[in-house]
C-alpha positions as CSV (number, residue, x, y, z in Angstrom):
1,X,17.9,-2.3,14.1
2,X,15.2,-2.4,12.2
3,X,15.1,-1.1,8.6
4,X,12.3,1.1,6.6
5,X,11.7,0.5,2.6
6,X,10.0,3.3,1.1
7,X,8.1,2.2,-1.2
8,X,7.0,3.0,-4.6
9,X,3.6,2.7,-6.0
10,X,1.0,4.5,-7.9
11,X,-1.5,4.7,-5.4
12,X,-2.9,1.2,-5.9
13,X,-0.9,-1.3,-6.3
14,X,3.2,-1.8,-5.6
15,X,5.9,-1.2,-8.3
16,X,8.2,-3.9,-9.1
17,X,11.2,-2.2,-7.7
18,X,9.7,-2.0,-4.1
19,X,10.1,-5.8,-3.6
20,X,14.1,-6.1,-4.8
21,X,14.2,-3.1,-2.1
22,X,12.4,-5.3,0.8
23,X,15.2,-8.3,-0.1
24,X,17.7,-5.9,0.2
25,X,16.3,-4.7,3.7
26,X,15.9,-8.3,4.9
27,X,19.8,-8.9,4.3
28,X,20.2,-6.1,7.0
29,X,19.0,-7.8,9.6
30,X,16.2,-7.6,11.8
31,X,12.4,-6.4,11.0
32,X,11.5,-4.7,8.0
33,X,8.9,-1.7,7.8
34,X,7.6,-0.5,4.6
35,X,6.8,3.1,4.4
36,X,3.3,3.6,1.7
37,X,3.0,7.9,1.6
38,X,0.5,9.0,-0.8
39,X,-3.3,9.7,-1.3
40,X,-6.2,6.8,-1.5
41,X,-3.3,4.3,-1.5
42,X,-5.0,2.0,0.9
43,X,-4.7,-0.6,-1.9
44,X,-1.5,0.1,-2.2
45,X,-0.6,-0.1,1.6
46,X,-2.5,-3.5,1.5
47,X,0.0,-5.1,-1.1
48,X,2.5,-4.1,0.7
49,X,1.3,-5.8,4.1
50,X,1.4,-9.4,1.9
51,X,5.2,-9.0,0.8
52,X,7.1,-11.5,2.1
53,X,9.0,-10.5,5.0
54,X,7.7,-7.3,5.6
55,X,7.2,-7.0,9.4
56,X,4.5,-3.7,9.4
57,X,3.3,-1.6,7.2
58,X,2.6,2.3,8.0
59,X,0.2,4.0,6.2
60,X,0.2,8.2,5.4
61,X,-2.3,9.4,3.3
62,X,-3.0,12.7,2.4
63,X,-3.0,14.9,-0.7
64,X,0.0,16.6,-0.3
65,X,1.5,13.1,-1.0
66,X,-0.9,11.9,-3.8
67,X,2.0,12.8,-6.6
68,X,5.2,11.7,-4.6
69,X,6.3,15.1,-4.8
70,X,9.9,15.0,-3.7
71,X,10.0,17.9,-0.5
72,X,7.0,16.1,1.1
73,X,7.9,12.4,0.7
74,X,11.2,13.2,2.5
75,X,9.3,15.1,5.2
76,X,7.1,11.8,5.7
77,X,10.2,10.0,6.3
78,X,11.8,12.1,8.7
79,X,9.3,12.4,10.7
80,X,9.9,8.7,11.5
81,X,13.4,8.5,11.2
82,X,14.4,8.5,14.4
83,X,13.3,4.5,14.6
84,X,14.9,3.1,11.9
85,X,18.8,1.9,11.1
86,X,18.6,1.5,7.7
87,X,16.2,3.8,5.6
88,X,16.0,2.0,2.1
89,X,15.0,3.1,-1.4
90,X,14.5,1.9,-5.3
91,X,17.5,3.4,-6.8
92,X,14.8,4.7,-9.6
93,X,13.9,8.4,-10.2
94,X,11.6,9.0,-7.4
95,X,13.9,6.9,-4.7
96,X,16.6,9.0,-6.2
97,X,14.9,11.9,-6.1
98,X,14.4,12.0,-2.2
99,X,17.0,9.6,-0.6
100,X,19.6,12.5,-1.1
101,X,16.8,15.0,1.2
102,X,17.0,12.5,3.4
103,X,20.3,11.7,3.8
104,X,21.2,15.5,3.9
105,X,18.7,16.6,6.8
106,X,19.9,13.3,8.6
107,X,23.6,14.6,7.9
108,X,24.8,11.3,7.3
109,X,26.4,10.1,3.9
110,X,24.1,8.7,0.9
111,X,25.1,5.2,0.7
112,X,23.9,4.9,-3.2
113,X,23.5,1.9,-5.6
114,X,23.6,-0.8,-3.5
115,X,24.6,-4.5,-4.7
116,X,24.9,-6.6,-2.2
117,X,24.6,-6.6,2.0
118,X,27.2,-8.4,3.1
119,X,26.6,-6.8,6.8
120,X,24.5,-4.1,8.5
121,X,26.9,-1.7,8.2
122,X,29.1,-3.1,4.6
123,X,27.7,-2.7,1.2
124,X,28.9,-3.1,-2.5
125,X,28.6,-0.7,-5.3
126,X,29.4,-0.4,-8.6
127,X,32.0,2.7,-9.3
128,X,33.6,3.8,-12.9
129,X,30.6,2.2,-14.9
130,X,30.2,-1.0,-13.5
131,X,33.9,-1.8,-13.8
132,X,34.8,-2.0,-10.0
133,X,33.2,-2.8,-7.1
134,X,33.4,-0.7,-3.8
135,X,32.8,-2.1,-0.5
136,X,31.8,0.4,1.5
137,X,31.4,0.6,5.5
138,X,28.9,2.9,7.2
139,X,29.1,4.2,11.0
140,X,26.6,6.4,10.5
141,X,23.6,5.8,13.3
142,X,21.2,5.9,10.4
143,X,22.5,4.3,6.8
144,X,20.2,5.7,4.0
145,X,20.5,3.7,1.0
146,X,19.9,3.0,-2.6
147,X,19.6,0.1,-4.0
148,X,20.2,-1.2,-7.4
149,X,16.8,-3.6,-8.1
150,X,18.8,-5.9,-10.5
151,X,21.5,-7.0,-7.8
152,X,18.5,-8.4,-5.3
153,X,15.5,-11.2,-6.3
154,X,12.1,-9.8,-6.0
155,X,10.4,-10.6,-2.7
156,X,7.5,-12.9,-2.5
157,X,4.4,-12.2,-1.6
158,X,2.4,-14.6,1.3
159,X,3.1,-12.1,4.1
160,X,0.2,-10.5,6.6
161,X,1.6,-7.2,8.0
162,X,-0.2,-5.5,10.1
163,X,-0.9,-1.9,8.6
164,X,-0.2,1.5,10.7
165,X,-2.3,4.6,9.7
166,X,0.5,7.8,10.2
167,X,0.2,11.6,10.6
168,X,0.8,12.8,7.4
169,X,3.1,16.0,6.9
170,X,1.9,19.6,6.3
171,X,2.5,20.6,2.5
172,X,6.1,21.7,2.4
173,X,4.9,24.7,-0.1
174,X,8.2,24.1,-2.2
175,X,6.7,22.4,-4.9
176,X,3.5,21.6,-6.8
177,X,2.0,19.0,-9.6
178,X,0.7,20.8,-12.7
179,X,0.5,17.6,-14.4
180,X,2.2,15.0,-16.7
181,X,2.1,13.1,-20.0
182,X,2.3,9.2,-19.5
183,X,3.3,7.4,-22.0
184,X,1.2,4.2,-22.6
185,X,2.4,1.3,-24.2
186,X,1.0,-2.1,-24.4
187,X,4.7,-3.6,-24.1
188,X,6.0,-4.5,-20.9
189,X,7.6,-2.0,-18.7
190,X,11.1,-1.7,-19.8
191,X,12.6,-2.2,-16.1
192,X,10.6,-5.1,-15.5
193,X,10.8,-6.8,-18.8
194,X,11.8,-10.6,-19.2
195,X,12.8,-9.8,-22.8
196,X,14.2,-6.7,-24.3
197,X,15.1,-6.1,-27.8
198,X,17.6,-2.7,-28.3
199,X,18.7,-1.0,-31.1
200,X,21.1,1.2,-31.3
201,X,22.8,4.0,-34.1
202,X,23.6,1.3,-37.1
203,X,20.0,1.7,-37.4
204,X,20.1,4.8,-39.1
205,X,16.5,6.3,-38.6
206,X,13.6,6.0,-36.0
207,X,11.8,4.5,-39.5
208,X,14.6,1.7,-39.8
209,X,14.3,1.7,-35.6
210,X,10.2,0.7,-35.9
211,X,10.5,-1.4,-38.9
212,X,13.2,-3.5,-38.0
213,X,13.1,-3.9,-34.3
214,X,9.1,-3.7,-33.8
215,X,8.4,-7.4,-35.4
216,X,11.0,-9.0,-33.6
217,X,9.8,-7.5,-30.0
218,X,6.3,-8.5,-31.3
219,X,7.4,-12.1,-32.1
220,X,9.0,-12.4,-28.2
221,X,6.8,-10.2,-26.6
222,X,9.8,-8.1,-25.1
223,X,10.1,-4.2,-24.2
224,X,12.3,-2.0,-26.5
225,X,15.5,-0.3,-25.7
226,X,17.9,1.8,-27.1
227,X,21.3,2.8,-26.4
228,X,22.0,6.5,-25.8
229,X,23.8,6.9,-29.3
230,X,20.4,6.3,-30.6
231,X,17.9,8.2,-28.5
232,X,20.5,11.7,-29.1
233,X,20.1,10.9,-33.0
234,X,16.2,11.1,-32.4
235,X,15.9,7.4,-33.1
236,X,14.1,6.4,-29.9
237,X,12.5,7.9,-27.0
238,X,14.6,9.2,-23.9
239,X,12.2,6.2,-21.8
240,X,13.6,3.6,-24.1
241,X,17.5,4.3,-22.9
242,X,19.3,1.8,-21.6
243,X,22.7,2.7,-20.0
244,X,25.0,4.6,-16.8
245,X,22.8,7.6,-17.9
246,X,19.5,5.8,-18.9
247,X,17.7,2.5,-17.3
248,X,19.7,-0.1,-15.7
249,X,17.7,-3.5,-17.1
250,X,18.7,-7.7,-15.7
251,X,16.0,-9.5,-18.0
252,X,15.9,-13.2,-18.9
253,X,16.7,-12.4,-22.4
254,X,18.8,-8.8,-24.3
255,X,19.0,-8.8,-27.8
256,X,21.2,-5.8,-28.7
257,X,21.1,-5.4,-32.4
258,X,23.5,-2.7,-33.9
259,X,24.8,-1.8,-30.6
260,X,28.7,-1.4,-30.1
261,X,29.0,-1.7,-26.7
262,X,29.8,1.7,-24.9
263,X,31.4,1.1,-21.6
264,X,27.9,3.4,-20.6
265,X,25.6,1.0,-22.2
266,X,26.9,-2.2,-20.7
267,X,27.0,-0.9,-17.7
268,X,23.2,-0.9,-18.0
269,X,22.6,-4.2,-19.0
270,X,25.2,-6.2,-18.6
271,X,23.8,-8.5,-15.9
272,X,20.8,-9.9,-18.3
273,X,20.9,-13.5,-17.9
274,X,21.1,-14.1,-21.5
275,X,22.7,-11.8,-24.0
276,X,22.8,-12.1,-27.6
277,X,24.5,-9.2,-29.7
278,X,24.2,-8.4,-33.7
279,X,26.5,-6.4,-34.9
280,X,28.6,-6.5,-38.4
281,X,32.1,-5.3,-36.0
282,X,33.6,-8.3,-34.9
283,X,35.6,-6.0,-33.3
284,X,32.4,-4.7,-31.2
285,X,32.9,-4.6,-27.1
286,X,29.4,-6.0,-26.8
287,X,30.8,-9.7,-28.4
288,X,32.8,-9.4,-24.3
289,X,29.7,-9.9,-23.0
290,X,27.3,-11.7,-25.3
291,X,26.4,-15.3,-24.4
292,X,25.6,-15.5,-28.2
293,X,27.4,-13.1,-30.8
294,X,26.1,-13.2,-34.8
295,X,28.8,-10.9,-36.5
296,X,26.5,-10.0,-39.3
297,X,24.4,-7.1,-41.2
298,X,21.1,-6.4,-38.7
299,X,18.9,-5.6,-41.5
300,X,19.4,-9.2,-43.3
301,X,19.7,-11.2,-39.8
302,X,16.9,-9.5,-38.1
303,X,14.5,-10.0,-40.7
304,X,15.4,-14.0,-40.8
305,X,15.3,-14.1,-37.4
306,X,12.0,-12.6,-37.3
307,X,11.2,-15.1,-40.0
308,X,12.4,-18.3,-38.5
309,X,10.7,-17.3,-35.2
């Protein structure tokens, strides 16, 4: 059957995540729909038609979608539910946010976190942190998913879908935007970072957090992280966690500095390609995991790292 990626965008252009999702659905089997809901996303719904693999594109636009609000996304899916096998989405906040209204007005199970397809109806999930693996079998006429971007290679781009304009949904009423603060950074986006450098309580202060950390994400050009230890001390920002309960995070390159290893945190971040942990324990659970391990004091071996570099 064929199987509908919802995806995630900001009106103009596709988010990262939507194009692990579209891999995912190809593994399924058969075509491969993507789903743009939101206001003046016309852009948006063109990007989507040149993914790789991506079969048709439909298109609802209205203002009651314009800010993704949970109650009305999931009412633009249902309302074209009936079609689809395999209703697939980012396993990020928004996807997370409305596969479960999905799934519940389907009444069929939540099939969250995927891994891996290995066939139309059998997935793999992580369970207790990360430290099994679940396969899990579906017989439900409709399988709504979740899928965990770091476990599937972004989809290319090259593709020439043709794009559907939809119906869009009446406003639910449950909800409304009032507004939100953004952020802005000019480092990359933590989740779609090549490089991250993460700190985590050795630091001490958010002052020790800036001055030590900062020059060596500026030398590599990475994103910054925490673990949660440090973001509940008030070192770094709740955006910056990395962890079960924060961001999970594959890059090219993790440099966890002061970080001890928290069954939570690895969980996060323990599929980076490269790791390489600092930390003055030798004893530290992050050494199980680092490609390179320095057992030393951060705030001497940062610094000459920083220098060297």
């Amino acid at each position: 059957m064929t199987a509908l990626v919802i995806a995630e965008h900001d009106n103009a252009s596709i988010k990262g995540a939507t194009l692990n999702t579209v891999t995912a659905a190809l593994a399924c089997g058969g075509d491969v729909h993507v789903l743009v809901a939101g206001h003046n996303a016309a852009a948006a719904a063109a990007a989507a038609a040149q993914i790789a693999g991506v079969a048709k594109v439909l298109h609802a636009d209205s203002p009651v979608l314009a800010h993704g609000l949970a109650e009305n996304v999931a009412a633009q899916v249902l309302a074209v539910a009936s079609s689809y096998g395999h209703i697939l989405f980012p396993a990020t906040s928004s996807g997370k946010n409305v596969a479960p209204r999905v799934a519940a007005k389907l009444d069929v199970a939540q099939i969250s976190d995927i891994t891996q397809v290995i066939a139309p109806d059998t997935f793999e999930r992580p369970i207790y942190a990360g430290n099994a693996i679940a396969t899990v079998q579906s017989t439900d006429a409709t399988r709504v998913i979740t899928v965990r971007t770091t476990g599937f290679d972004a989809a290319g781009t090259g593709g020439s879908a043709a794009i559907e304009s939809l119906n869009a949904v009446a406003d639910s009423g449950k909800s409304q935007y009032v507004g939100s603060e953004i952020a802005k950074s000019d480092r990359p986006e933590l989740t779609a970072a090549k490089i991250i450098v993460s700190g985590g309580r050795a630091l001490g202060s958010s002052e020790k957090f800036s001055e030590v950390l900062t020059p060596l994400a500026d030398k590599l050009g990475a994103a910054l992280g925490a673990s949660r230890a440090a973001v509940d001390a008030g070192y770094a920002p709740n955006d910056w966690q990395v962890g079960q309960t924060g961001k999970i995070v594959a890059p090219q390159l993790y440099v966890a500095c002061g970080i001890s290893g928290a069954i939570q945190h690895l969980a996060g971040m323990k599929d980076s390609k490269v790791i390489v942990a600092i930390n003055k324990d030798p004893e530290a659970p992050i050494f199980s995991v680092a490609d390179y391990g320095l057992e030393a004091d951060l705030f001497v071996a940062v610094p000459e790292l920083v220098g060297k570099l």
